[in-house]
Chimera marker file (.cmm) of the C-alpha trace (Angstrom):
<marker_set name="trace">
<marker id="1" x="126.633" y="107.830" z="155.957" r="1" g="1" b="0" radius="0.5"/>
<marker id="2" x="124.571" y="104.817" z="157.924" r="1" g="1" b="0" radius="0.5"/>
<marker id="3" x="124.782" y="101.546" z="156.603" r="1" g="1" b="0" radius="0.5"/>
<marker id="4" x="121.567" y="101.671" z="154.413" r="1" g="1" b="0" radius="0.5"/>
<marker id="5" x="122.786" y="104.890" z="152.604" r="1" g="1" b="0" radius="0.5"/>
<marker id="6" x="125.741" y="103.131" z="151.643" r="1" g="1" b="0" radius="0.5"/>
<marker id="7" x="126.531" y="103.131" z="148.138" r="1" g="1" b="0" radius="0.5"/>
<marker id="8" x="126.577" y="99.647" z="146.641" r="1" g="1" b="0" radius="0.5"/>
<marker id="9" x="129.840" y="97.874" z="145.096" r="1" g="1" b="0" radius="0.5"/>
<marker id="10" x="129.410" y="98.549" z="141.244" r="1" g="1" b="0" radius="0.5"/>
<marker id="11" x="132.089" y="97.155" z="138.784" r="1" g="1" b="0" radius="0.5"/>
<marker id="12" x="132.259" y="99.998" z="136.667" r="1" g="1" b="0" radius="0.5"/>
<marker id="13" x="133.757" y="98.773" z="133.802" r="1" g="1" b="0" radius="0.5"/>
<marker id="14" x="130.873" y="96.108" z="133.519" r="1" g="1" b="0" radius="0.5"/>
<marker id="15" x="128.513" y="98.808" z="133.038" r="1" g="1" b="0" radius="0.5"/>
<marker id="16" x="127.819" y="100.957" z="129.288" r="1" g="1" b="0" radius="0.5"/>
<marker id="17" x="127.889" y="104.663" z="129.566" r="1" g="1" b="0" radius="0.5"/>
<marker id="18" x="124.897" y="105.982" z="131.009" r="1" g="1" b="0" radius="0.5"/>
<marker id="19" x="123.895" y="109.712" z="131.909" r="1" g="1" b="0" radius="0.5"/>
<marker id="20" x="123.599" y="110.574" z="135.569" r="1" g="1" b="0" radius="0.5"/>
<marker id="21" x="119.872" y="109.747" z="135.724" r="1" g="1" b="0" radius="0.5"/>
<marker id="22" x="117.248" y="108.279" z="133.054" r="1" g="1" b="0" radius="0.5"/>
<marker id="23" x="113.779" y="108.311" z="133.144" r="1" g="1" b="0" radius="0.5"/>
<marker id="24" x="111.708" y="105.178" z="132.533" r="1" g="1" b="0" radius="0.5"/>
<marker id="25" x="108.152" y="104.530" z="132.190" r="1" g="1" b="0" radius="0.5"/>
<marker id="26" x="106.629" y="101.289" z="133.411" r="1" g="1" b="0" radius="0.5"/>
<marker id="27" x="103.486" y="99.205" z="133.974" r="1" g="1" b="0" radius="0.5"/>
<marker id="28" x="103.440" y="97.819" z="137.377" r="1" g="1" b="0" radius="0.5"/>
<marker id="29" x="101.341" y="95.172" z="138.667" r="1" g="1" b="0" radius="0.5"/>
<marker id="30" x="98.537" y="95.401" z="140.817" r="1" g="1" b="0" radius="0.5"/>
<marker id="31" x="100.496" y="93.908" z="143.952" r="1" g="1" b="0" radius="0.5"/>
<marker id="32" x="103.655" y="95.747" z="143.188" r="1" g="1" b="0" radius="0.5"/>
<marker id="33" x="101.347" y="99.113" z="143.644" r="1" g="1" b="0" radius="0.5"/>
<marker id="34" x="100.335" y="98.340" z="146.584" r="1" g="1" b="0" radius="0.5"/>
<marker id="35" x="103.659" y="97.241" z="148.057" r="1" g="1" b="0" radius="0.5"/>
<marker id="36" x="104.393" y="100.593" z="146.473" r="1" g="1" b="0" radius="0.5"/>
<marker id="37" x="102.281" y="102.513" z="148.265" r="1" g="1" b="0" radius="0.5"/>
<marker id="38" x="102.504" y="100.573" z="151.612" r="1" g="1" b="0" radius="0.5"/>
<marker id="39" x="106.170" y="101.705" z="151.500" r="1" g="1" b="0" radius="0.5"/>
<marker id="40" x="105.440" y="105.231" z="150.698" r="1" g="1" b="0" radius="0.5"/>
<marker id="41" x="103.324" y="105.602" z="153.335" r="1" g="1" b="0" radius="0.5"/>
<marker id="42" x="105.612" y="103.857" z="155.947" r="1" g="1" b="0" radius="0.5"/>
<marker id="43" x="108.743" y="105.674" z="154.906" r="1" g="1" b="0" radius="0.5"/>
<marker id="44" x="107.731" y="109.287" z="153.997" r="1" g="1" b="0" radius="0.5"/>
<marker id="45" x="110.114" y="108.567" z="150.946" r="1" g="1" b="0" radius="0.5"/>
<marker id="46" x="108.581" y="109.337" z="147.552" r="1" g="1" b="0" radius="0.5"/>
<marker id="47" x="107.652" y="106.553" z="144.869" r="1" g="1" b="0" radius="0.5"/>
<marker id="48" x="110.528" y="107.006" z="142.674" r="1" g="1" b="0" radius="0.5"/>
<marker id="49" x="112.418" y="106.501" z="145.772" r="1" g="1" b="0" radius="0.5"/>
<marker id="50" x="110.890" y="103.167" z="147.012" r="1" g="1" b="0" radius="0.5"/>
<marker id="51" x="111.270" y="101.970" z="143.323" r="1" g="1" b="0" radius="0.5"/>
<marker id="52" x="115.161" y="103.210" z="143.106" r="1" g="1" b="0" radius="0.5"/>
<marker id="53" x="115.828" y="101.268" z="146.367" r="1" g="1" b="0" radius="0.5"/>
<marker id="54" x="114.093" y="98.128" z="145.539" r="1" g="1" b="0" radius="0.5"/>
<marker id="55" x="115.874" y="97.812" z="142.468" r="1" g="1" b="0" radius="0.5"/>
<marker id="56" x="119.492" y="98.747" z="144.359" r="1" g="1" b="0" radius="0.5"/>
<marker id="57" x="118.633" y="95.944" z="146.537" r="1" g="1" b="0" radius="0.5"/>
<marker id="58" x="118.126" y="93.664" z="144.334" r="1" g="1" b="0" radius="0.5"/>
<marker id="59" x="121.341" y="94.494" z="142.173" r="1" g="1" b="0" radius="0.5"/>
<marker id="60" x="123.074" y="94.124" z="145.270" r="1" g="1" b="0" radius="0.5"/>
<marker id="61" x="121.256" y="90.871" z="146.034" r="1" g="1" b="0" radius="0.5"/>
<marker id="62" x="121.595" y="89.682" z="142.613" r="1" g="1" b="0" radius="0.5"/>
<marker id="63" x="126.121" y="90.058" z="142.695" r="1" g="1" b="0" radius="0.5"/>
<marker id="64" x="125.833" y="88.534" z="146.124" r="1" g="1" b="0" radius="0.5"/>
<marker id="65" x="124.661" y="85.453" z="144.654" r="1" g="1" b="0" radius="0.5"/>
<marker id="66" x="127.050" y="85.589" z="141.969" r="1" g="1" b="0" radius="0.5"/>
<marker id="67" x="129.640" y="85.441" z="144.535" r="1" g="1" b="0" radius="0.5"/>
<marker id="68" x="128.115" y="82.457" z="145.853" r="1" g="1" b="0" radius="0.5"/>
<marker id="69" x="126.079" y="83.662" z="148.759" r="1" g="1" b="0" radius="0.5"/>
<marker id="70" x="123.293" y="83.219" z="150.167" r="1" g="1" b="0" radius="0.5"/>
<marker id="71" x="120.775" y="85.887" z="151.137" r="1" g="1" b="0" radius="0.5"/>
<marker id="72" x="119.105" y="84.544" z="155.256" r="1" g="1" b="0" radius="0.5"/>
<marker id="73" x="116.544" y="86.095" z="157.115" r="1" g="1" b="0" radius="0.5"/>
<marker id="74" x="117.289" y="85.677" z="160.975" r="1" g="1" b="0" radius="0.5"/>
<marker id="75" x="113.147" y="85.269" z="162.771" r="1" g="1" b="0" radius="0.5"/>
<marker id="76" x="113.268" y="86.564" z="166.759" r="1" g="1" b="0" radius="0.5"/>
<marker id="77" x="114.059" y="83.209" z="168.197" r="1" g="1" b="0" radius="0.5"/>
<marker id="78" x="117.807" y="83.501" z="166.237" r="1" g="1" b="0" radius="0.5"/>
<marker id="79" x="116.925" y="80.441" z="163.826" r="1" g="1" b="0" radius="0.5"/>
<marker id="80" x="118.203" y="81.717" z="160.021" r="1" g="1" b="0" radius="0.5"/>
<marker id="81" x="116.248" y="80.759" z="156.760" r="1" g="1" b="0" radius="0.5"/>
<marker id="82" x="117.347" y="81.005" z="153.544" r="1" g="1" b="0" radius="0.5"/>
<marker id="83" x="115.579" y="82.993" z="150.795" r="1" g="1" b="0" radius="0.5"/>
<marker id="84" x="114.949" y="81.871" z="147.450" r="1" g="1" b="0" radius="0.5"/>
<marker id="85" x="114.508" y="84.778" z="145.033" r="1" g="1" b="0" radius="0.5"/>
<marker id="86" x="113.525" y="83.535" z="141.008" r="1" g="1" b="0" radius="0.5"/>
<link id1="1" id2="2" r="1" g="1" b="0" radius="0.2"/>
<link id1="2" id2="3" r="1" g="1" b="0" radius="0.2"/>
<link id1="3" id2="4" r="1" g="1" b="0" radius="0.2"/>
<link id1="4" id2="5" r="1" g="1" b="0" radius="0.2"/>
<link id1="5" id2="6" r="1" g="1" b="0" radius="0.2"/>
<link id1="6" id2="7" r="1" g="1" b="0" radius="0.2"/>
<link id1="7" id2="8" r="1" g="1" b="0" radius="0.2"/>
<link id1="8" id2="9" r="1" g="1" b="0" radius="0.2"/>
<link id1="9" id2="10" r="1" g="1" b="0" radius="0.2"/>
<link id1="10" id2="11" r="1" g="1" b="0" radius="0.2"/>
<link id1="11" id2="12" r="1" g="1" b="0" radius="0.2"/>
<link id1="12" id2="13" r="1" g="1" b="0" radius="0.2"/>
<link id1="13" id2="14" r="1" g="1" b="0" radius="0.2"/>
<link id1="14" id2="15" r="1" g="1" b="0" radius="0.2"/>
<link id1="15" id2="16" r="1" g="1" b="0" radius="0.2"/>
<link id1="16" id2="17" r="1" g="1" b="0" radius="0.2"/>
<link id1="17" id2="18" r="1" g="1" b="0" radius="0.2"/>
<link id1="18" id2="19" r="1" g="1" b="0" radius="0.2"/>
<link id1="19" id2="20" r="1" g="1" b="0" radius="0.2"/>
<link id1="20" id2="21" r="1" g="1" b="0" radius="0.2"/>
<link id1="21" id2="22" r="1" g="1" b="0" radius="0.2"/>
<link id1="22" id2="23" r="1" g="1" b="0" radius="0.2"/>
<link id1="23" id2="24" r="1" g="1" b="0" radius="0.2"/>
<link id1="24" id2="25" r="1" g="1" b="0" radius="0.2"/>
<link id1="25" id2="26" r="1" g="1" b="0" radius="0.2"/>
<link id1="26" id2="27" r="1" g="1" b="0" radius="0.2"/>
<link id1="27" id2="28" r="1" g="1" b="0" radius="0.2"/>
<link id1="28" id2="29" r="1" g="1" b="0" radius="0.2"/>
<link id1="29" id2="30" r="1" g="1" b="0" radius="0.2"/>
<link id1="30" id2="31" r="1" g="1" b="0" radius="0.2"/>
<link id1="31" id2="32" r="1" g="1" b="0" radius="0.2"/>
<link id1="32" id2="33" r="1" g="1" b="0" radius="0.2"/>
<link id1="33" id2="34" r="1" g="1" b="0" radius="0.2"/>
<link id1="34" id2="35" r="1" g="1" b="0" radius="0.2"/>
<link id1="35" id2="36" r="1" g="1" b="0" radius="0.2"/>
<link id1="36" id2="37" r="1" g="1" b="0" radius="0.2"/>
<link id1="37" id2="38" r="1" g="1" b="0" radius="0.2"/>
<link id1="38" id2="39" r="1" g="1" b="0" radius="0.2"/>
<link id1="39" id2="40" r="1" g="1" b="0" radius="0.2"/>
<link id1="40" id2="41" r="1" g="1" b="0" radius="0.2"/>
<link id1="41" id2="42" r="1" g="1" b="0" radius="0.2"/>
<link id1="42" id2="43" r="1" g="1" b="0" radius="0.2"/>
<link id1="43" id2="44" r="1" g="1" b="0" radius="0.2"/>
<link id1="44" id2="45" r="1" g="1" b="0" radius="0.2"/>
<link id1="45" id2="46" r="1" g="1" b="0" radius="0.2"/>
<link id1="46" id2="47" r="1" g="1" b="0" radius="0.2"/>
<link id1="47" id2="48" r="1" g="1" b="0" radius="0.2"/>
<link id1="48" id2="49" r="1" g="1" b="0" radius="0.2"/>
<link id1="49" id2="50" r="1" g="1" b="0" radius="0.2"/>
<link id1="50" id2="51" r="1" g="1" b="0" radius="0.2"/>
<link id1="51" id2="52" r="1" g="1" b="0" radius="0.2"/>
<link id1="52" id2="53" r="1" g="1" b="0" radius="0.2"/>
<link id1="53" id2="54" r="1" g="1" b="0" radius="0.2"/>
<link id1="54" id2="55" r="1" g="1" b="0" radius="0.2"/>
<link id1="55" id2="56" r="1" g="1" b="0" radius="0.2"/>
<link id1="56" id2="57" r="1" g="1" b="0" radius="0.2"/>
<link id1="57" id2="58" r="1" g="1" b="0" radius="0.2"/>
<link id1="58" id2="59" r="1" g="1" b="0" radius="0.2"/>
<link id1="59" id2="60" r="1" g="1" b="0" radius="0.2"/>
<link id1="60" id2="61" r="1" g="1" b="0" radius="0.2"/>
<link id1="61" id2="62" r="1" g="1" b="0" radius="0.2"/>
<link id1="62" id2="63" r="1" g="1" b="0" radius="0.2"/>
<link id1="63" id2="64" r="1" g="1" b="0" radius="0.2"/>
<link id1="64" id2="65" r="1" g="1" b="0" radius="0.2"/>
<link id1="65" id2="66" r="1" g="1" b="0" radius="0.2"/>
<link id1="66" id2="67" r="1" g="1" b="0" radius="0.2"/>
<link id1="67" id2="68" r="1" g="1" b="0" radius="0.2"/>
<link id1="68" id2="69" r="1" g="1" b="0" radius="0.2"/>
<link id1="69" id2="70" r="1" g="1" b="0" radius="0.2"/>
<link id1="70" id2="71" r="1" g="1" b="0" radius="0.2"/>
<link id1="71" id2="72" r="1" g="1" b="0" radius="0.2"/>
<link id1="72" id2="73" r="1" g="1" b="0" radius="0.2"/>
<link id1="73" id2="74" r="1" g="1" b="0" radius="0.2"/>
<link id1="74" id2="75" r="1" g="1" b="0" radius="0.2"/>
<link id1="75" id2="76" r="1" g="1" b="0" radius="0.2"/>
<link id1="76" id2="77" r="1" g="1" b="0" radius="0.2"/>
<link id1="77" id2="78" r="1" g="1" b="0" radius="0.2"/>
<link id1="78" id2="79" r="1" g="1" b="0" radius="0.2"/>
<link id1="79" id2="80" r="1" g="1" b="0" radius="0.2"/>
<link id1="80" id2="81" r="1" g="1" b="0" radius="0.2"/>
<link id1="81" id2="82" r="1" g="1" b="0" radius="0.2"/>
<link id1="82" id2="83" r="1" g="1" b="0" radius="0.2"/>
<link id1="83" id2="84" r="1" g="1" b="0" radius="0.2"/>
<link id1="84" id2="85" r="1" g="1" b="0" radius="0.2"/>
<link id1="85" id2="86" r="1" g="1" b="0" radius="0.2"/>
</marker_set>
């Protein structure tokens, strides 16, 4: 398993009993659909996929910053920025 199929940390006992999977139905907006379909087309991975992964990262993101981290980008030149997300 590569990094990016790692499992994230999870504290189970956080978390109500849930079955293995659960089906949701959900208006997206207009520029979420096309990010949507952008990343379909640029992964070969299918929609529920994209939308499984983008909400794993931002779980992941989101106990980061509860640790008191801080999510950087790094740009070519090696200078970091911090991102903001609200």
């Amino acid at each position: 398993m590569n990094r990016t199929e790692r499992e994230l940390p999870v504290d189970q006992d956080r978390l109500p009993p849930h079955p293995d999977t659960e089906r949701y139905s959900v208006t997206v907006c207009p520029p979420a659909v096309t990010i949507v379909s952008e990343l379909v087309a640029a992964s070969g991975v299918s929609k529920s996929d994209v939308i499984n992964r983008a909400i794993l990262l931002l779980g992941f993101v989101e106990q980061e910053r509860a640790k008191g981290h801080d999510l950087m980008i790094r740009d070519t030149q090696g200078a970091l920025e911090r991102i903001h997300i609200i």
